[in-house]
C-alpha positions as CSV (number, residue, x, y, z in Angstrom):
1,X,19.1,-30.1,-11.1
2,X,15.9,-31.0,-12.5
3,X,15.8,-34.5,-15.3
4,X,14.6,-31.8,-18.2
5,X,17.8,-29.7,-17.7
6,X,20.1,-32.7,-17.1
7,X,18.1,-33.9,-20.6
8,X,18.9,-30.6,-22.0
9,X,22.8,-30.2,-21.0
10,X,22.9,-34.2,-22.4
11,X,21.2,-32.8,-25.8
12,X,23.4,-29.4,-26.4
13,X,26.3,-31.7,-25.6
14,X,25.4,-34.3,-28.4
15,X,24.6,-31.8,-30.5
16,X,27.9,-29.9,-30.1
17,X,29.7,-33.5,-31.2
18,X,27.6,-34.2,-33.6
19,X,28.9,-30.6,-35.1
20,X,32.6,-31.4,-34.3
21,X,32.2,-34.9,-36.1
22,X,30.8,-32.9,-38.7
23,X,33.8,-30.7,-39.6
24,X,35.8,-33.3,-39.7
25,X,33.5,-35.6,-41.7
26,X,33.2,-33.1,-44.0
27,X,36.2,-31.7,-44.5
28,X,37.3,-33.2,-47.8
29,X,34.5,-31.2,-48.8
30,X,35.9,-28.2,-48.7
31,X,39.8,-29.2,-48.9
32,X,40.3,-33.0,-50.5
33,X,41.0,-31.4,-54.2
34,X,43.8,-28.4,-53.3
35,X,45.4,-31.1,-50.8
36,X,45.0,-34.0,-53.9
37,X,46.7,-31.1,-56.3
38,X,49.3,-29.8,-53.8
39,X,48.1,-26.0,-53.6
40,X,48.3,-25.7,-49.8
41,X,49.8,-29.0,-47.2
42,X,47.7,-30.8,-45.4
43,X,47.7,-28.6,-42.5
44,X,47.7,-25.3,-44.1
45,X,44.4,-26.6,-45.8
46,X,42.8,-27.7,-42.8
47,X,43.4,-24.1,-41.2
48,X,42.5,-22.8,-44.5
49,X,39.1,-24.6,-44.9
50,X,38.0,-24.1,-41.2
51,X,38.3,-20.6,-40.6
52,X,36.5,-20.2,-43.5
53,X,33.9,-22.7,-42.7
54,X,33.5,-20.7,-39.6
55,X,32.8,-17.2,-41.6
56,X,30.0,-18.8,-43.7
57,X,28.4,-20.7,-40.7
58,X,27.6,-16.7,-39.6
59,X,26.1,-16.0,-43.2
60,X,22.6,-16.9,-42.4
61,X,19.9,-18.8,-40.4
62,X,17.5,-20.3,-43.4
63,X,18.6,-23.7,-43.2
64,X,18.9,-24.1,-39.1
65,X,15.0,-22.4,-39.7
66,X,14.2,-25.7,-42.0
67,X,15.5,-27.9,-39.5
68,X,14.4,-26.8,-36.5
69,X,10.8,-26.2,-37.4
70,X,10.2,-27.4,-41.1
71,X,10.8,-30.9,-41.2
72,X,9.2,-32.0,-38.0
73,X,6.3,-30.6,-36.0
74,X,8.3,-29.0,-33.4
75,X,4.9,-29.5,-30.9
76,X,5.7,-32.9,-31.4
77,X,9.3,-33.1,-30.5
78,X,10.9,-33.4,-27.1
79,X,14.7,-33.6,-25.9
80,X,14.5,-37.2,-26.0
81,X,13.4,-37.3,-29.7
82,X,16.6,-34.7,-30.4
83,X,19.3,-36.8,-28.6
84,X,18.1,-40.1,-30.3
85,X,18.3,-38.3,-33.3
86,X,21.3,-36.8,-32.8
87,X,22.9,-40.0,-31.8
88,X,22.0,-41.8,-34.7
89,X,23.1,-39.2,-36.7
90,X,26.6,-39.4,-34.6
91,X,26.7,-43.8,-35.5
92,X,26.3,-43.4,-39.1
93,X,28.9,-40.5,-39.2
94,X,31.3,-42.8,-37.5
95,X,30.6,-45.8,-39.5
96,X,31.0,-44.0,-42.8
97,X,33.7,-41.9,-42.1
98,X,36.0,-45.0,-40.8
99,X,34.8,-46.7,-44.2
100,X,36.2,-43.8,-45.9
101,X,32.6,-43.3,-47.3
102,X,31.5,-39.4,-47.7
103,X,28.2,-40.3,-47.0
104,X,25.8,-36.4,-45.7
105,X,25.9,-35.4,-42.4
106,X,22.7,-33.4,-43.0
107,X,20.7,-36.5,-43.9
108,X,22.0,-38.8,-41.1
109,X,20.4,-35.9,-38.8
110,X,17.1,-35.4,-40.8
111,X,16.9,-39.3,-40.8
112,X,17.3,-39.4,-36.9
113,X,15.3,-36.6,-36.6
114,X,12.2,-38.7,-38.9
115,X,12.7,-41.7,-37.0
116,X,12.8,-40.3,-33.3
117,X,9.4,-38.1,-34.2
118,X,7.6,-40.9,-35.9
119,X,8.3,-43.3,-32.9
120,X,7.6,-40.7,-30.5
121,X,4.1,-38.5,-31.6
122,X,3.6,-40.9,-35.3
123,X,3.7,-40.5,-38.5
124,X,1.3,-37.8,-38.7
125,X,4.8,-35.0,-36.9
126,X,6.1,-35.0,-40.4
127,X,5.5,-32.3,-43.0
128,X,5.7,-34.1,-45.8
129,X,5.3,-31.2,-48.1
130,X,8.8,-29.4,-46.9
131,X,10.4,-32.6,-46.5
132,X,9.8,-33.7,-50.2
133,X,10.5,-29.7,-51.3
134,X,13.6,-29.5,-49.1
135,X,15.1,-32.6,-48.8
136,X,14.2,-35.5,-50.7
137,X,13.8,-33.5,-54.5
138,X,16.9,-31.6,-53.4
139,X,18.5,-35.2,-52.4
140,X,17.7,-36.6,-56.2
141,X,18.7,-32.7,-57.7
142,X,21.8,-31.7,-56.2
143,X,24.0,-35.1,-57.8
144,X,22.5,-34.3,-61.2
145,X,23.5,-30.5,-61.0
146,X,26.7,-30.8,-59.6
147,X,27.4,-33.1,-62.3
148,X,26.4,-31.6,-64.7
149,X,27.4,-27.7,-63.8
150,X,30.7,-28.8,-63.4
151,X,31.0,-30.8,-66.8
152,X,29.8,-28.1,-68.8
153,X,31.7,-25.5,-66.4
154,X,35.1,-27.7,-66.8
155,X,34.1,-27.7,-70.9
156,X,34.2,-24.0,-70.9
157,X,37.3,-23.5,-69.0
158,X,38.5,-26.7,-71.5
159,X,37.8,-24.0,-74.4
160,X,39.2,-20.9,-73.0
161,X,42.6,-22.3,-72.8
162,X,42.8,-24.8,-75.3
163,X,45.4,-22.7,-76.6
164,X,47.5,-22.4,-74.0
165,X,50.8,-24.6,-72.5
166,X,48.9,-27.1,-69.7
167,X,51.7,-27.0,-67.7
168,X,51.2,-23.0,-67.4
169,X,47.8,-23.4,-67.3
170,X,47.7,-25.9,-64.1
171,X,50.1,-22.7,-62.2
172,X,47.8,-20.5,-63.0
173,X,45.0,-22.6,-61.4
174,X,46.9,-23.6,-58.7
175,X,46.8,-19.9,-57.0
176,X,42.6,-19.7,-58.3
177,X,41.9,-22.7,-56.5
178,X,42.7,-21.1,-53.4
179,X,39.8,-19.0,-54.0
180,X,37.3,-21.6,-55.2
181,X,38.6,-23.8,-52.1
182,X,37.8,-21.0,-49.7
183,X,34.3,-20.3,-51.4
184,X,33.8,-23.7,-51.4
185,X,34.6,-23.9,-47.2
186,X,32.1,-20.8,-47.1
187,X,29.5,-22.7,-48.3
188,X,30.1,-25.4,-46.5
189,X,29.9,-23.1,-43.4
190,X,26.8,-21.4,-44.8
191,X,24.9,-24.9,-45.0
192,X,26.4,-27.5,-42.8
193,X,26.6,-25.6,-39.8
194,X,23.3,-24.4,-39.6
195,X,21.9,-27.7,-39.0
196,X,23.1,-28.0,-35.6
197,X,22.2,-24.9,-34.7
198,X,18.2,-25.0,-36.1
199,X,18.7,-28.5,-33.5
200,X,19.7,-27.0,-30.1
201,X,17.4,-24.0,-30.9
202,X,14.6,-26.9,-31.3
203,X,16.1,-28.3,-28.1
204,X,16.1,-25.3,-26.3
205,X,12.9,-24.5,-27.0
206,X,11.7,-27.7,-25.9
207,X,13.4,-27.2,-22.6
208,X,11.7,-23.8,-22.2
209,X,14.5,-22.2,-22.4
210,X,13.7,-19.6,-25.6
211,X,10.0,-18.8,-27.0
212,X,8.9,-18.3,-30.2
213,X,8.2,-15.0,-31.3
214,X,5.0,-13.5,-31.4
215,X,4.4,-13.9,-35.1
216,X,5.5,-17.9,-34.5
217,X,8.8,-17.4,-35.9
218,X,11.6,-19.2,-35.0
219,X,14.7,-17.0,-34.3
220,X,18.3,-18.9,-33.9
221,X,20.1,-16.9,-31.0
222,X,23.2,-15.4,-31.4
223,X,25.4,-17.4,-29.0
224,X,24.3,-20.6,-30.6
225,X,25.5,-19.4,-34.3
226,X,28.7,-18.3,-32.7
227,X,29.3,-22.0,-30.8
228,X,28.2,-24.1,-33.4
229,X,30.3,-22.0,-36.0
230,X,33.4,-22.6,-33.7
231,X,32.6,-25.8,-33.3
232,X,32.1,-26.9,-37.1
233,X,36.1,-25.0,-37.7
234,X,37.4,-26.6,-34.8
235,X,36.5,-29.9,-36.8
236,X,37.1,-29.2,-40.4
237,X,41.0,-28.4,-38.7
238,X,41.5,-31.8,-37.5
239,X,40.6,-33.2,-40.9
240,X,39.3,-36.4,-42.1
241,X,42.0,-37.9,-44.2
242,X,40.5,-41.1,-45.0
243,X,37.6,-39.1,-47.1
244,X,39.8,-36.5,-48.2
245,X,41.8,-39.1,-50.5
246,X,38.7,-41.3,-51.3
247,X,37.2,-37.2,-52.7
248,X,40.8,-36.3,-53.7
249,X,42.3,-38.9,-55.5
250,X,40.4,-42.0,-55.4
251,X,37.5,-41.1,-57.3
252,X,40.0,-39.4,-59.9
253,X,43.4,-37.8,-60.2
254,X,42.8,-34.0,-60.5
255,X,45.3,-31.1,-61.6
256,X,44.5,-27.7,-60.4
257,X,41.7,-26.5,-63.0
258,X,39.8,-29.4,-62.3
259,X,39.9,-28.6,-58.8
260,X,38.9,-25.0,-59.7
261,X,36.2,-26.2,-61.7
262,X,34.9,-28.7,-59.4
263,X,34.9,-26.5,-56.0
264,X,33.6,-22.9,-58.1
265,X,30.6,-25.4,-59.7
266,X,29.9,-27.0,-56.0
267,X,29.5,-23.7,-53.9
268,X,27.7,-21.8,-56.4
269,X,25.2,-24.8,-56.2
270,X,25.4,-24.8,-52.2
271,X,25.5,-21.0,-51.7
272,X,21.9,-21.2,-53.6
273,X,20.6,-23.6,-51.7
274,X,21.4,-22.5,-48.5
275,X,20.2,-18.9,-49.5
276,X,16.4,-20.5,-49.8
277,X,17.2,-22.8,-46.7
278,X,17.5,-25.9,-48.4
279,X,19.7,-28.4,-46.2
280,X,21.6,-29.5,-49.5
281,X,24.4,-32.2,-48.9
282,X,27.7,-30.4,-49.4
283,X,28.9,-34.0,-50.0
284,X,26.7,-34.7,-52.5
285,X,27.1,-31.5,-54.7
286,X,31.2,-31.4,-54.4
287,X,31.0,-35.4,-55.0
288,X,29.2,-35.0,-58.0
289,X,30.6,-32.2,-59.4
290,X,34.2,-33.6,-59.0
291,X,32.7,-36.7,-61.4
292,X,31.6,-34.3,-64.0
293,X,34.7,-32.4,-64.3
294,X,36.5,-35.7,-64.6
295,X,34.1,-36.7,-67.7
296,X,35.4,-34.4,-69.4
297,X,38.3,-36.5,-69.6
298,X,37.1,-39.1,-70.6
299,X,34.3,-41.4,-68.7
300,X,36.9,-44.5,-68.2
301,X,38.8,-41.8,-66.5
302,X,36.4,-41.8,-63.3
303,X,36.9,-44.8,-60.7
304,X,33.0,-45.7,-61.2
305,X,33.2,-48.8,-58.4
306,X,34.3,-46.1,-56.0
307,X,31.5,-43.8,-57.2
308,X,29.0,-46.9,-57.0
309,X,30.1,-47.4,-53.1
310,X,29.5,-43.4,-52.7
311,X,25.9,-43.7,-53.8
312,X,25.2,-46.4,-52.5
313,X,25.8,-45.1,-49.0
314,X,24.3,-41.3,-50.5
315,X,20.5,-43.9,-50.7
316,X,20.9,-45.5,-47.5
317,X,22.0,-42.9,-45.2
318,X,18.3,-41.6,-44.6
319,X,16.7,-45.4,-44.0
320,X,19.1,-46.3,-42.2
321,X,19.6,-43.5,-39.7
322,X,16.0,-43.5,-39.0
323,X,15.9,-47.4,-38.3
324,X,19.2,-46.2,-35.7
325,X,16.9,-43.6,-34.3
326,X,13.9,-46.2,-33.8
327,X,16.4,-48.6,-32.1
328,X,17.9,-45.7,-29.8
329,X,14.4,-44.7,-28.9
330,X,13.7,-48.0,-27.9
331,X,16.1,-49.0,-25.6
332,X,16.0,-45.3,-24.1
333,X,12.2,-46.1,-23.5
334,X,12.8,-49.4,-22.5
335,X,15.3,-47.9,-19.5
336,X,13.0,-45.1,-18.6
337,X,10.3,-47.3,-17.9
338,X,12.7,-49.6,-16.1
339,X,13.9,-47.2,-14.0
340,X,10.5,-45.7,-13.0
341,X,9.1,-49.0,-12.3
């Protein structure tokens, strides 16, 4: 077995946790607000969310197209570039998650994937022009329309049923929210997921394994959607409590309708998004969309010191992972050229 296929194996491998840490990272995502209202137990949810989350992973390829060829010169990318990435991307999920943080998955990666290429080929691998379009105005964006969306959103529901008994009311939502919570896991599929998989195509055809198509397109096999889909349901279903009750209840105690409002705003944001291949965070939009729903009650309503934390690990994740990926590269240079003599 030649290095580049042992390289390879070590990448797809990586990339494959990276997914599974993923789902599970993310999972509050797509499940923190019917679990924080009580529509569906905790493990009903997680079943819920997953096998949904594995229905919009096979939705489309636009974002795994961003990633694997928009972002970073992929002439200027090997497999050791992609596992440094990859592993950085795995740290900083690890770290947040066991601070109960819901920091993005998708930036951790797209910070790796900057810092690995830059120490690698230079500065000069970036396209700046998609990664400002893509990532960094859609970084700045997404908070401010999620918040917004599901202020005015919750407003108008607020109005429809001023009327009506709120204890009725809250019933009612509790069996809609099923439906926003599975759109909202769709979305999640539809976006999250495909970041993995625009990765080990890179990676793959780095190793040689695929080539791009005559027009320079870059095509996502099959096989790859269908593992990484797996693989993103398998870890949405073993959960992530300690984000699900920071999303669910720690920024603010919801009843159904916000949860509706919150989830239907999110994935029509996210659903967008991924339709023009924009690797949105999921975090970010549901995040912020879950604070401007709870405006609506009244701003003293919303836990802002747990919001502050939340942001301030929304800035930092990109820095920081591509600092991680630097320091990875390093010391995996450093050994190569130890062992080589």
């Amino acid at each position: 077995m030649t290095l580049m296929v042992i390289f390879l194996i070590m990448v797809i491998v990586t990339a494959l946790v990276f997914e599974y840490i993923n789902g599970f990272h993310d999972a509050a995502n797509a499940i923190a607000t019917i679990v924080s209202t009580r529509v569906l137990s905790p493990r009903a949810a997680v079943i819920f969310g997953g096998s949904l989350d594995f229905v919009g992973a096979l939705l489309g390829t636009h974002v795994a197209k961003t990633i694997g060829s928009g972002i970073v010169n992929p002439d200027a990318v090997t497999l050791k570039v992609i596992l440094c990435a990859l592993l950085a991307a795995v740290v900083w999920n690890l770290f947040t998650w066991f601070l109960g943080l819901p920091s993005s998955s998708s930036h951790a990666l797209i910070g790796g994937l900057l810092g690995a290429g830059v120490m690698h080929s230079g500065i000069g691998c970036v396209s700046f022009l998609t990664l400002i379009d893509k990532v960094i105005i859609p970084m700045f964006a997404s908070p401010i329309v999620g918040f917004v969306v599901g202020f005015i959103f919750m407003l108008f529901l607020l109005r429809l049923f001023y009327k009506k008994n709120p204890d009725k009311v809250n019933r009612r939502f509790r069996r809609f929210q099923l439906l926003s919570s599975g759109l909202m896991a769709l979305s999640h599929g539809s976006n999250d997921a495909q970041k993995t998989m625009g990765i080990i195509s890179l990676a793959l055809l780095v190793g040689g394994v695929l080539e791009k198509s005559p027009d320079g397109d870059f095509e996502i096999p099959i096989y790859v959607i269908c593992v990484c889909a797996a693989t993103i349901a398998l870890g949405t279903m073993s959960g992530g409590w300690k984000i699900i009750r920071t999303m669910g209840s720690k920024i603010i105690k919801l009843k159904p309708i916000h949860g509706f409002a919150a989830e239907t705003s999110a994935a029509s944001i996210i659903l967008t998004a991924s339709h023009f291949g924009i690797p949105l965070s999921t975090t970010h939009v549901i995040s912020s969309s879950i604070m401007g729903v709870g405006s609506t009650i009244k701003a003293s309503a919303v836990k802002w010191s747990i919001v502050k934390n939340i942001v301030f690990a929304w800035v930092l994740t990109i820095p920081v992972c591509m600092m991680i990926a630097c320091v990875i590269y390093s010391v995996v240079e450093f050994a190569r050229r130890l062992i080589l003599g």
